[in-house]
N, CA, C and O atoms as a Tripos MOL2 file, in Angstrom:
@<TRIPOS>MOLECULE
protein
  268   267    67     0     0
PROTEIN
NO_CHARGES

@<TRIPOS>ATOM
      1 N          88.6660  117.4680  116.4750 N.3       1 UNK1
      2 CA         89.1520  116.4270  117.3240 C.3       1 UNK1
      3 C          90.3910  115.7400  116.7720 C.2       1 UNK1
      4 O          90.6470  114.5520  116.9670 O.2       1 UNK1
      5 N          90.9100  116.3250  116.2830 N.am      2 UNK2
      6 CA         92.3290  115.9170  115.2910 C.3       2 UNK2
      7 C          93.1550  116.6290  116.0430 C.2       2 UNK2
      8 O          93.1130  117.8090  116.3890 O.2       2 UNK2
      9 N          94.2960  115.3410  116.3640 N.am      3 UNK3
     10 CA         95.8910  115.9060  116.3980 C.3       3 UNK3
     11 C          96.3750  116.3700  115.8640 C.2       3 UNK3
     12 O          95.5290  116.5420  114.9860 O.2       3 UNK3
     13 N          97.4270  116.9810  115.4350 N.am      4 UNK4
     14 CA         97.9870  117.4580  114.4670 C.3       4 UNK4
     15 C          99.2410  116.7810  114.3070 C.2       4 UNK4
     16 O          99.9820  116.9610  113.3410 O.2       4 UNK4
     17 N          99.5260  115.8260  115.4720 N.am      5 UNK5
     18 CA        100.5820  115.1230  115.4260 C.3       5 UNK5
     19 C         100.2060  113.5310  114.4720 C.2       5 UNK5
     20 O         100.9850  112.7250  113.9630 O.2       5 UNK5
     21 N          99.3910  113.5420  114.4990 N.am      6 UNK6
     22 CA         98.7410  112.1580  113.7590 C.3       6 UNK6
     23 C          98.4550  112.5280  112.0430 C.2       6 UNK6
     24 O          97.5610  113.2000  111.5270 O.2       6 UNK6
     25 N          99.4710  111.8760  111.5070 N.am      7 UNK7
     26 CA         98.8180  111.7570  109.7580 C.3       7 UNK7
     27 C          98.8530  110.3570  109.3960 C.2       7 UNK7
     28 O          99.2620  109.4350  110.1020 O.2       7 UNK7
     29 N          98.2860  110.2780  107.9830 N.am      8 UNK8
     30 CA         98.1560  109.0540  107.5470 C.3       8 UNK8
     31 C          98.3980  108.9950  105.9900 C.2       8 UNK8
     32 O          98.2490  110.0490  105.3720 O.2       8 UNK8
     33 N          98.7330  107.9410  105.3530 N.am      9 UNK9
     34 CA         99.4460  108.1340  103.8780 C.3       9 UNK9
     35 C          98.4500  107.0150  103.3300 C.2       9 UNK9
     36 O          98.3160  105.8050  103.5110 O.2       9 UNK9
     37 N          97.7340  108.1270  102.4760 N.am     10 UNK10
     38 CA         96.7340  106.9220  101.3790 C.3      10 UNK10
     39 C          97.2120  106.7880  100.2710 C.2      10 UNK10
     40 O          97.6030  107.8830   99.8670 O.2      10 UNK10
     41 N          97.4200  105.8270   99.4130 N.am     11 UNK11
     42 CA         97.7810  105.7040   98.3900 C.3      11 UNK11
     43 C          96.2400  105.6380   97.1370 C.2      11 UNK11
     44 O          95.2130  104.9620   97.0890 O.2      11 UNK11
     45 N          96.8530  106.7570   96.2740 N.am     12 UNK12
     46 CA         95.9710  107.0710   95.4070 C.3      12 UNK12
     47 C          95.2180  105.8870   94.7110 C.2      12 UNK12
     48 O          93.9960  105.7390   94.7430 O.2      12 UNK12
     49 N          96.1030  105.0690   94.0830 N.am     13 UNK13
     50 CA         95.9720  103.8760   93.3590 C.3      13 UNK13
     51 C          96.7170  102.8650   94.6170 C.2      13 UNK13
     52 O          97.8470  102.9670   95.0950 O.2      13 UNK13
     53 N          95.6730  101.9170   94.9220 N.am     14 UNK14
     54 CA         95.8070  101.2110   95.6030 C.3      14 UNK14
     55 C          96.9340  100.2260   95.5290 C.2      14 UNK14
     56 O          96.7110   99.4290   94.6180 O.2      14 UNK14
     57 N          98.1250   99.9730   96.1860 N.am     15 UNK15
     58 CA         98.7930   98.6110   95.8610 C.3      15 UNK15
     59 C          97.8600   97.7400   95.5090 C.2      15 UNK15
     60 O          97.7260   98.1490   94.3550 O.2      15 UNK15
     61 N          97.0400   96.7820   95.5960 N.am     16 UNK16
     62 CA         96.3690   95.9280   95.2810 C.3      16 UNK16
     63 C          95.7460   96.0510   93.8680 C.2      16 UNK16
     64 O          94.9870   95.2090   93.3880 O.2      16 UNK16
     65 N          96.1570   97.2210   93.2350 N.am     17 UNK17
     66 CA         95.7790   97.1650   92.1870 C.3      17 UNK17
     67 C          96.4850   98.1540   91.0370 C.2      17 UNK17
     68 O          96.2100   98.9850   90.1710 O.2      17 UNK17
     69 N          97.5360   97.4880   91.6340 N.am     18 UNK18
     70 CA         99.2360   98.0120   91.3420 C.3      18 UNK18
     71 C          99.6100   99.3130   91.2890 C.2      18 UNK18
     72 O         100.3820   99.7090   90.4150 O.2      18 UNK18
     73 N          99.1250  100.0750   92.1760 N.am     19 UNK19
     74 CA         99.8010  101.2170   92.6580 C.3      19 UNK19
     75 C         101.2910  101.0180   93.3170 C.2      19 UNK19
     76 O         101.6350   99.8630   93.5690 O.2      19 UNK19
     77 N         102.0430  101.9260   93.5590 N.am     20 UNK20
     78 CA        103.6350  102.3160   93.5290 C.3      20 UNK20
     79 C         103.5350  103.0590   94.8380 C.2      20 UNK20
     80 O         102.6790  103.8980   95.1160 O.2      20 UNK20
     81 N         104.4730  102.6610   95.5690 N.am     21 UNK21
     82 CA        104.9690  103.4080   97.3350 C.3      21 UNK21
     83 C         105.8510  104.5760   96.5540 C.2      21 UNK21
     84 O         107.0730  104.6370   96.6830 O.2      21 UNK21
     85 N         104.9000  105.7300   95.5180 N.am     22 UNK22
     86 CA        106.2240  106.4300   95.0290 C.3      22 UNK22
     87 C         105.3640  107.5400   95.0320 C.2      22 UNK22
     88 O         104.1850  107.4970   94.6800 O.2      22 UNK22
     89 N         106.2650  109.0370   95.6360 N.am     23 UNK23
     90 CA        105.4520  110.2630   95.7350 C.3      23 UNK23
     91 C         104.2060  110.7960   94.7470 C.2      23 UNK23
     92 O         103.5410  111.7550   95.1390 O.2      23 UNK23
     93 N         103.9440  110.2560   93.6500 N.am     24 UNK24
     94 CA        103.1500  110.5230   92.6970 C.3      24 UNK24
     95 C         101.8190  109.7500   92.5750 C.2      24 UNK24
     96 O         100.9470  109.9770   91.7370 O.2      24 UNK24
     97 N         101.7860  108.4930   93.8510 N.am     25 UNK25
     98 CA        100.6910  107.8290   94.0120 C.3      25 UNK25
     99 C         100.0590  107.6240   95.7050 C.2      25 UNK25
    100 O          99.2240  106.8590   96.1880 O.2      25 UNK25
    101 N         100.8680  108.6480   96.2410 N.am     26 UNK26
    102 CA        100.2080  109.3190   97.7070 C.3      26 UNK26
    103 C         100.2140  110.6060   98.2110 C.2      26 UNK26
    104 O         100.5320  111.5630   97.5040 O.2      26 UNK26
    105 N          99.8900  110.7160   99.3770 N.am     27 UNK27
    106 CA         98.9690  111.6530   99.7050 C.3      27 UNK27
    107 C          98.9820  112.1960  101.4390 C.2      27 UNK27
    108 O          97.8430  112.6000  101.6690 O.2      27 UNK27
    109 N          99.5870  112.2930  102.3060 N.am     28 UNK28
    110 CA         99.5440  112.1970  103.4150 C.3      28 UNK28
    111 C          98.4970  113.4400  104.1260 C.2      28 UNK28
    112 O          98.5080  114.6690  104.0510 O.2      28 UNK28
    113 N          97.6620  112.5060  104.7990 N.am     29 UNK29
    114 CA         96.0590  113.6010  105.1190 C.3      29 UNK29
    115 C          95.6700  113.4780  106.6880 C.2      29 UNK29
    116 O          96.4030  112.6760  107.2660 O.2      29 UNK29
    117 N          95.0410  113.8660  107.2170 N.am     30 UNK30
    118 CA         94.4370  113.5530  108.1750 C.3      30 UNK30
    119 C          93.6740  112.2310  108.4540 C.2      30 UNK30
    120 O          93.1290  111.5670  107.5730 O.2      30 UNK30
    121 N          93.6920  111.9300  109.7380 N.am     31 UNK31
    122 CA         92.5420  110.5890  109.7410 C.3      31 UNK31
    123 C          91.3830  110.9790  108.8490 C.2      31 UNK31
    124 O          90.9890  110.5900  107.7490 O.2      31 UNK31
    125 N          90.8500  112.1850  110.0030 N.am     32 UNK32
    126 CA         89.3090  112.4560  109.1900 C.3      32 UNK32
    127 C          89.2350  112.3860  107.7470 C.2      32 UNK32
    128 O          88.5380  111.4850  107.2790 O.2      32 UNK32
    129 N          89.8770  113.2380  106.8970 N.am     33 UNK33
    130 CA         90.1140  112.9400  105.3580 C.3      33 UNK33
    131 C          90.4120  111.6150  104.8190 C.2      33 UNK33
    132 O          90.0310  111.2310  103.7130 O.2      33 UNK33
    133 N          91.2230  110.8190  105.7780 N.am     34 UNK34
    134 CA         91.4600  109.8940  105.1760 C.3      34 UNK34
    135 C          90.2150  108.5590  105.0760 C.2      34 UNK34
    136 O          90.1000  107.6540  104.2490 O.2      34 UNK34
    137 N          89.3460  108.9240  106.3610 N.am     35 UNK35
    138 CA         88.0980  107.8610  106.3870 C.3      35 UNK35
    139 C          87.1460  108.7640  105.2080 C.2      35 UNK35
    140 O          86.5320  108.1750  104.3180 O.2      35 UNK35
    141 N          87.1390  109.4990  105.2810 N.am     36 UNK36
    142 CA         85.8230  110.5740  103.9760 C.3      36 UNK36
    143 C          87.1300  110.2440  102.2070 C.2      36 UNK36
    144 O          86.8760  110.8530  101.1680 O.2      36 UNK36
    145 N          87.9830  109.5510  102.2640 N.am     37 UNK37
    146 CA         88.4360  109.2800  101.0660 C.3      37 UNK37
    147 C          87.6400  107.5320  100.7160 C.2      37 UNK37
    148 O          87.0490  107.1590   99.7030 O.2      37 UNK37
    149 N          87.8420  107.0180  101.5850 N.am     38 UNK38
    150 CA         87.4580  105.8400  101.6140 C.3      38 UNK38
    151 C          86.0440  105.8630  101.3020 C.2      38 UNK38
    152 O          85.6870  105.2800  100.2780 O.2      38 UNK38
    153 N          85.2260  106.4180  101.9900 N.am     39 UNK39
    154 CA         83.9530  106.8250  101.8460 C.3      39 UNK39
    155 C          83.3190  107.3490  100.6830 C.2      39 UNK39
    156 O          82.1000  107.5030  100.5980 O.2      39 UNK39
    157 N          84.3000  107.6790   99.6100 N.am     40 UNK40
    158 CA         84.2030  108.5390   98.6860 C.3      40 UNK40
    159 C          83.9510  109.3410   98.7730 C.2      40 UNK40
    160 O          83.6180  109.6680   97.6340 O.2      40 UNK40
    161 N          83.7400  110.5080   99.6890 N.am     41 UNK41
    162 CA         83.0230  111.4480  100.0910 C.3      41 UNK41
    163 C          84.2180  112.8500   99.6820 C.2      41 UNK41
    164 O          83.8920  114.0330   99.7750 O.2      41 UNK41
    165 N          85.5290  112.3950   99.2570 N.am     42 UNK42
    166 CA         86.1600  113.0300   98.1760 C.3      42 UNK42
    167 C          86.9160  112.2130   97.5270 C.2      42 UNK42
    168 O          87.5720  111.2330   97.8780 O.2      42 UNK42
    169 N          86.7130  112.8400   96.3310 N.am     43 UNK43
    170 CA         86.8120  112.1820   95.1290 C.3      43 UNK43
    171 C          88.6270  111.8900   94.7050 C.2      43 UNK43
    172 O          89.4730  112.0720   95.5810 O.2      43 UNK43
    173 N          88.9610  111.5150   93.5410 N.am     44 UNK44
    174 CA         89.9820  110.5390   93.1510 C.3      44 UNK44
    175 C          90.4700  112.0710   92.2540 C.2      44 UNK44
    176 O          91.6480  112.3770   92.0700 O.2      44 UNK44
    177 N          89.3750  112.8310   91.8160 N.am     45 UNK45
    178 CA         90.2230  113.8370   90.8530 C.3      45 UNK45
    179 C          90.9480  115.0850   91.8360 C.2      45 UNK45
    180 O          91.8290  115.8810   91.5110 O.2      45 UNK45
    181 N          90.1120  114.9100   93.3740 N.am     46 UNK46
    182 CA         90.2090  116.1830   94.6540 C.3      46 UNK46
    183 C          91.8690  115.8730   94.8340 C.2      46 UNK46
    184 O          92.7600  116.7190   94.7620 O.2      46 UNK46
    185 N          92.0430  114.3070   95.1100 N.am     47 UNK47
    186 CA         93.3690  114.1390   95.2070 C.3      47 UNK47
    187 C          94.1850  114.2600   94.4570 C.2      47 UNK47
    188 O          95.2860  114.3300   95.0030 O.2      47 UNK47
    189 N          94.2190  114.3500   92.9850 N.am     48 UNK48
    190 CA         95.1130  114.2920   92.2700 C.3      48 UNK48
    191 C          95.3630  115.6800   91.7470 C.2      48 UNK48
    192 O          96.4350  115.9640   91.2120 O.2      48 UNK48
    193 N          94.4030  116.5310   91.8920 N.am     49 UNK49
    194 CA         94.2090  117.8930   91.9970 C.3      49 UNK49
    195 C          95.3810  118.3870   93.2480 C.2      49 UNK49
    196 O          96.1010  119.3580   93.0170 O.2      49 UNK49
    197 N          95.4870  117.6760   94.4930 N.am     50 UNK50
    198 CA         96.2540  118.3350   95.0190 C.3      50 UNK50
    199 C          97.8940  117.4610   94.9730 C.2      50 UNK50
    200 O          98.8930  117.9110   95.5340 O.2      50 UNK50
    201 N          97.8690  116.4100   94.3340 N.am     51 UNK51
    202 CA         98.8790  116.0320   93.6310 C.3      51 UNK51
    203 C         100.0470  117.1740   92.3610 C.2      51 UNK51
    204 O         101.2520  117.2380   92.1170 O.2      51 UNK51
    205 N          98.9330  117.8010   91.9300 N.am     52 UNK52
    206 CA         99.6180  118.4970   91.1350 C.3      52 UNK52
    207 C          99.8260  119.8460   91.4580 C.2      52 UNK52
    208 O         100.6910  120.4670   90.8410 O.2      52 UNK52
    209 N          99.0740  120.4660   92.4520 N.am     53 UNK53
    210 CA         99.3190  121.4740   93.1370 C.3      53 UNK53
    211 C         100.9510  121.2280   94.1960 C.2      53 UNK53
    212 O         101.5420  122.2740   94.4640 O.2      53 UNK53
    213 N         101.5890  119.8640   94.7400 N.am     54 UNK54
    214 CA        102.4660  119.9190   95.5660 C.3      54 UNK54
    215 C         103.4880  120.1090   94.8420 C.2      54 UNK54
    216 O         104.4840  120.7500   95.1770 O.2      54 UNK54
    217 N         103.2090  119.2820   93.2710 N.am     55 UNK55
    218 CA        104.8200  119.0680   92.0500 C.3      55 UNK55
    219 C         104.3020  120.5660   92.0040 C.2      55 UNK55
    220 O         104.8790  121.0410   92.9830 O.2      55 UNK55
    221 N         103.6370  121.4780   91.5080 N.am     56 UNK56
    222 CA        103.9710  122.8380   91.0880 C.3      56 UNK56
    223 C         104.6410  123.6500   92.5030 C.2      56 UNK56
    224 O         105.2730  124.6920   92.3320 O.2      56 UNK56
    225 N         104.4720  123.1640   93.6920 N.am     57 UNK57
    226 CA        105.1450  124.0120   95.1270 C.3      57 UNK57
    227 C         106.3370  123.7890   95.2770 C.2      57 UNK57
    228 O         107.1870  124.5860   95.6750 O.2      57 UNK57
    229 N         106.5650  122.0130   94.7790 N.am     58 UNK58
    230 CA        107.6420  121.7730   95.2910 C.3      58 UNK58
    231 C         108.5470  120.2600   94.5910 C.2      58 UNK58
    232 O         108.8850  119.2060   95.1310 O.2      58 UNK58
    233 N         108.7340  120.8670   92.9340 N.am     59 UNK59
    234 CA        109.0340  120.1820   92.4990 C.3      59 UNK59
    235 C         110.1490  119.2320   92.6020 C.2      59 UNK59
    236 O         110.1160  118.1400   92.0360 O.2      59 UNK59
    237 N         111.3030  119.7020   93.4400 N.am     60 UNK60
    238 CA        112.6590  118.6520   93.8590 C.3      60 UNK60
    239 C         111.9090  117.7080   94.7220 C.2      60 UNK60
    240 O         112.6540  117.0450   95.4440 O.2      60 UNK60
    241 N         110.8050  117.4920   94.8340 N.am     61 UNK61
    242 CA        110.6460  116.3440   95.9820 C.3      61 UNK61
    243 C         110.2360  114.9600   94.8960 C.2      61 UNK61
    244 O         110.1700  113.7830   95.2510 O.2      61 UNK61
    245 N         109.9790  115.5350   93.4260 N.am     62 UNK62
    246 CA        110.1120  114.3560   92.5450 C.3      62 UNK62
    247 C         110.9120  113.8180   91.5400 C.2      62 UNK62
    248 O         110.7040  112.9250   90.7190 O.2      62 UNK62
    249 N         112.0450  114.6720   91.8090 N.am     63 UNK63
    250 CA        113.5980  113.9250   91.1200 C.3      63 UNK63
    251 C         113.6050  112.6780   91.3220 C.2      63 UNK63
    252 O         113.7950  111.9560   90.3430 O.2      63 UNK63
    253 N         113.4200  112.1280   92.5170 N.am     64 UNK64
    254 CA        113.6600  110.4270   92.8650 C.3      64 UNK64
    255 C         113.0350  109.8170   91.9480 C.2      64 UNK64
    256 O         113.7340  108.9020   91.5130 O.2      64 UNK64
    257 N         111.8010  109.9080   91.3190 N.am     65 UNK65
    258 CA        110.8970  109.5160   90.4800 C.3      65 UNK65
    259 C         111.3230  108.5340   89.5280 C.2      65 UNK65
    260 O         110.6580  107.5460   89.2160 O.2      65 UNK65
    261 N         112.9230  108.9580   88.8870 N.am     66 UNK66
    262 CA        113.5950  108.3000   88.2690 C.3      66 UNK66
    263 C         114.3160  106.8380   88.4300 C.2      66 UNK66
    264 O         114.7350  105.9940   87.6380 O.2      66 UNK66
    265 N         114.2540  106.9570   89.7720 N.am     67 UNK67
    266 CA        115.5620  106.4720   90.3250 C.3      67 UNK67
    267 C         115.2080  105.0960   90.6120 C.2      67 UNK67
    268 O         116.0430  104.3320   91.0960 O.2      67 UNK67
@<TRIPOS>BOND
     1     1     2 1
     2     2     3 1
     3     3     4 2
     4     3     5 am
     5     5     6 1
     6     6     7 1
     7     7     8 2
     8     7     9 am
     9     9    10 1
    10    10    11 1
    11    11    12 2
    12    11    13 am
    13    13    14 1
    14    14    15 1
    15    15    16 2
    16    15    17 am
    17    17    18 1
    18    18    19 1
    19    19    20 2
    20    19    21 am
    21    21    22 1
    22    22    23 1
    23    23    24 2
    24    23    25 am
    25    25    26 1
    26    26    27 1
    27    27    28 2
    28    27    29 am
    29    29    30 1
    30    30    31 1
    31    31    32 2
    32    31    33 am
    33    33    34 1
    34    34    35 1
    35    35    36 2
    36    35    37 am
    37    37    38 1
    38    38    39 1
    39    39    40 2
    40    39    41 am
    41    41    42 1
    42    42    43 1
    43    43    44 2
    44    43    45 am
    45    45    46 1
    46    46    47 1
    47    47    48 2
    48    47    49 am
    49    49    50 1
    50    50    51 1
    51    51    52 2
    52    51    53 am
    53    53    54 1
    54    54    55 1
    55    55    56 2
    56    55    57 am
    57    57    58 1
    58    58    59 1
    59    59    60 2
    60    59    61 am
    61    61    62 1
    62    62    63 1
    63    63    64 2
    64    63    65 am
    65    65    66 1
    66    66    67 1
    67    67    68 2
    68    67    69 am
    69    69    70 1
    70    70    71 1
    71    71    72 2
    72    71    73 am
    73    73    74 1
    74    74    75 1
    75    75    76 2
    76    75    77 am
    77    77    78 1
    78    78    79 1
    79    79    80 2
    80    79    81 am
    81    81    82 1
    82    82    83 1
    83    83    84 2
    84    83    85 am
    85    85    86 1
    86    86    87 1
    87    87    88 2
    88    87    89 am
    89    89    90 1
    90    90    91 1
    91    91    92 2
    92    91    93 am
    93    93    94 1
    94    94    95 1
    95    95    96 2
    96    95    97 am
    97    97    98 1
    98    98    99 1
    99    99   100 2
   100    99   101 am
   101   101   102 1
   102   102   103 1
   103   103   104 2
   104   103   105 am
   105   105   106 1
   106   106   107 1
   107   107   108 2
   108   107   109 am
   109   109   110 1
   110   110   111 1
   111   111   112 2
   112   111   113 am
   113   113   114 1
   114   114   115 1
   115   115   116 2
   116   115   117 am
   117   117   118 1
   118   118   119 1
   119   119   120 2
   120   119   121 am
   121   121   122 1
   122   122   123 1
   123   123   124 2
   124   123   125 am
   125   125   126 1
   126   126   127 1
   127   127   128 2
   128   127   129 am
   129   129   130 1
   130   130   131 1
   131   131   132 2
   132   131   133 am
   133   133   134 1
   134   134   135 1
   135   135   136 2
   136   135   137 am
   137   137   138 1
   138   138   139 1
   139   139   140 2
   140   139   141 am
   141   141   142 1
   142   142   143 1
   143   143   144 2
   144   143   145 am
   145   145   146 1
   146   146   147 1
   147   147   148 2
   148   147   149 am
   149   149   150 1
   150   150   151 1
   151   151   152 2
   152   151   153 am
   153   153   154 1
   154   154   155 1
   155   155   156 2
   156   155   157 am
   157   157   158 1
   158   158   159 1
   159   159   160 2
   160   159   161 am
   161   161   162 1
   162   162   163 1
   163   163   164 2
   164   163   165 am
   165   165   166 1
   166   166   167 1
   167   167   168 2
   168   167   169 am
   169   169   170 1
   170   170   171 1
   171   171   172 2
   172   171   173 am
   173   173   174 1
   174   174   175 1
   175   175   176 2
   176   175   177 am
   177   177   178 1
   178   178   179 1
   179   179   180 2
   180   179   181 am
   181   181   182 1
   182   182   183 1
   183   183   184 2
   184   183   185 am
   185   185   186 1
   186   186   187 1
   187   187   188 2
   188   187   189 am
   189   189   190 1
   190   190   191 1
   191   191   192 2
   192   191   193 am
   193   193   194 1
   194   194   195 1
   195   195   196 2
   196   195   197 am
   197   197   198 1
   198   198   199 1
   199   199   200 2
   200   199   201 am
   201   201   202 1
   202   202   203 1
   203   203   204 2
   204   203   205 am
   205   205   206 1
   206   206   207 1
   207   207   208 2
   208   207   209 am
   209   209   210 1
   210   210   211 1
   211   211   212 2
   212   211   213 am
   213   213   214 1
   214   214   215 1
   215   215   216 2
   216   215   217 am
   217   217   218 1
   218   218   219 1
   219   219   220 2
   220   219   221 am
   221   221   222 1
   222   222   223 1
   223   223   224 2
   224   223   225 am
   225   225   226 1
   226   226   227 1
   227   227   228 2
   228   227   229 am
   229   229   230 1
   230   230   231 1
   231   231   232 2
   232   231   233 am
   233   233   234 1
   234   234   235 1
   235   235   236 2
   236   235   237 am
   237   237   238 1
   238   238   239 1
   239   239   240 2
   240   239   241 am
   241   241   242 1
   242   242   243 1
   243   243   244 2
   244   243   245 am
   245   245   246 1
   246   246   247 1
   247   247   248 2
   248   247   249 am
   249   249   250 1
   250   250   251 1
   251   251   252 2
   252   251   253 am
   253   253   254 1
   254   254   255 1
   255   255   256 2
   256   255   257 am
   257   257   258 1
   258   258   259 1
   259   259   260 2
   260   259   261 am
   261   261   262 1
   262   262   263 1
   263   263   264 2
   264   263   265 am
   265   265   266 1
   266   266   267 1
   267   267   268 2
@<TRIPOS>SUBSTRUCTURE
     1 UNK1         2 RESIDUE 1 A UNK
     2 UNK2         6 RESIDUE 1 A UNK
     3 UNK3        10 RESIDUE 1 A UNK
     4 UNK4        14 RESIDUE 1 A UNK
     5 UNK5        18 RESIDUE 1 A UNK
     6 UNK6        22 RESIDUE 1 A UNK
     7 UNK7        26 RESIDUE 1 A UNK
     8 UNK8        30 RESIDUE 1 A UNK
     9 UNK9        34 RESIDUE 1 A UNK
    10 UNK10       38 RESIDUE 1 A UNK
    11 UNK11       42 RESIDUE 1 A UNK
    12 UNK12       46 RESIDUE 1 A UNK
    13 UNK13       50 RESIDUE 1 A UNK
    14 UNK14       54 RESIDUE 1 A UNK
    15 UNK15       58 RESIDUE 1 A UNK
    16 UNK16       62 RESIDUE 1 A UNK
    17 UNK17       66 RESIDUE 1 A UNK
    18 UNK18       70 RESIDUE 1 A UNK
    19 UNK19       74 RESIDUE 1 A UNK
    20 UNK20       78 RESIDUE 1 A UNK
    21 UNK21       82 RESIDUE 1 A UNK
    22 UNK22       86 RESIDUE 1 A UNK
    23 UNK23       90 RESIDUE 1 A UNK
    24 UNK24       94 RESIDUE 1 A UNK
    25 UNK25       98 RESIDUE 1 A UNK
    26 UNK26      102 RESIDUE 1 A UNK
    27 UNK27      106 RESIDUE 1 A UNK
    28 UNK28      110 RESIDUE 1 A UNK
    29 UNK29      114 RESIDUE 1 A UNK
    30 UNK30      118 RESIDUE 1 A UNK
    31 UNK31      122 RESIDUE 1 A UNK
    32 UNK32      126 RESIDUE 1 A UNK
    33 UNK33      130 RESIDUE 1 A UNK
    34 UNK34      134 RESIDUE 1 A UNK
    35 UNK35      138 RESIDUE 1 A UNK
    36 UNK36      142 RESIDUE 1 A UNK
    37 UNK37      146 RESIDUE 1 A UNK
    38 UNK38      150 RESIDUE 1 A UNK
    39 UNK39      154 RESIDUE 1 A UNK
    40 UNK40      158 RESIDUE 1 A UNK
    41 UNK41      162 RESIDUE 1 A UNK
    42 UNK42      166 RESIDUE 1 A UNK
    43 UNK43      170 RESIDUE 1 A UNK
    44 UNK44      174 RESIDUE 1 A UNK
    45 UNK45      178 RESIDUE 1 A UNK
    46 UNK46      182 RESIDUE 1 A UNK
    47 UNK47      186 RESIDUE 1 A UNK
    48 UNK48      190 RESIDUE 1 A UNK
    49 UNK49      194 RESIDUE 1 A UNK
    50 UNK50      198 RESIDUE 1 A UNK
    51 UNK51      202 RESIDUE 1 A UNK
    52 UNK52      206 RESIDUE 1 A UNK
    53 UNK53      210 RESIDUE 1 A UNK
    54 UNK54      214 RESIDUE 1 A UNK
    55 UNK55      218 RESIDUE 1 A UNK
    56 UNK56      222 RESIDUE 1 A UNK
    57 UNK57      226 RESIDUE 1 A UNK
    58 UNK58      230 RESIDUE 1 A UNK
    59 UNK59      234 RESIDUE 1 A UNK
    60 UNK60      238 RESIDUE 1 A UNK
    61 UNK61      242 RESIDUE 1 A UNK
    62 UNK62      246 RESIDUE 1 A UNK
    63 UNK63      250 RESIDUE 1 A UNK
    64 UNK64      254 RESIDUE 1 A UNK
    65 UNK65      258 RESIDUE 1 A UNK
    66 UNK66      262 RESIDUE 1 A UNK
    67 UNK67      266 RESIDUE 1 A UNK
């Protein structure tokens, strides 16, 4: 029951608990994923697991990192 036109950007580490609006602390997922993150129903290492799977696909998207 998912669009495919609809995503949503969770941030790994929450601003509120000083997370960064910076590619290395989000995630852009589906609704559904994104309510089963909240839920815990996947975990904090699932995401960061595919955190490091995107820098190994597509590492120029974290040059800015610096900046």
């Amino acid at each position: 029951g998912w669009c495919e036109s609809t995503r949503d950007v969770h941030h790994i580490t929450p601003i509120s608990e000083g997370g960064q609006n910076k590619l290395n602390n989000v995630i852009v997922v589906c609704p559904n994923h994104h309510r089963m993150i909240h839920k815990n129903l996947i975990s904090k290492d699932a995401l960061l697991n595919a955190l490091k799977l995107r820098l190994y696909h597509h590492p120029e998207y974290y040059l800015e990192q610096d900046a």
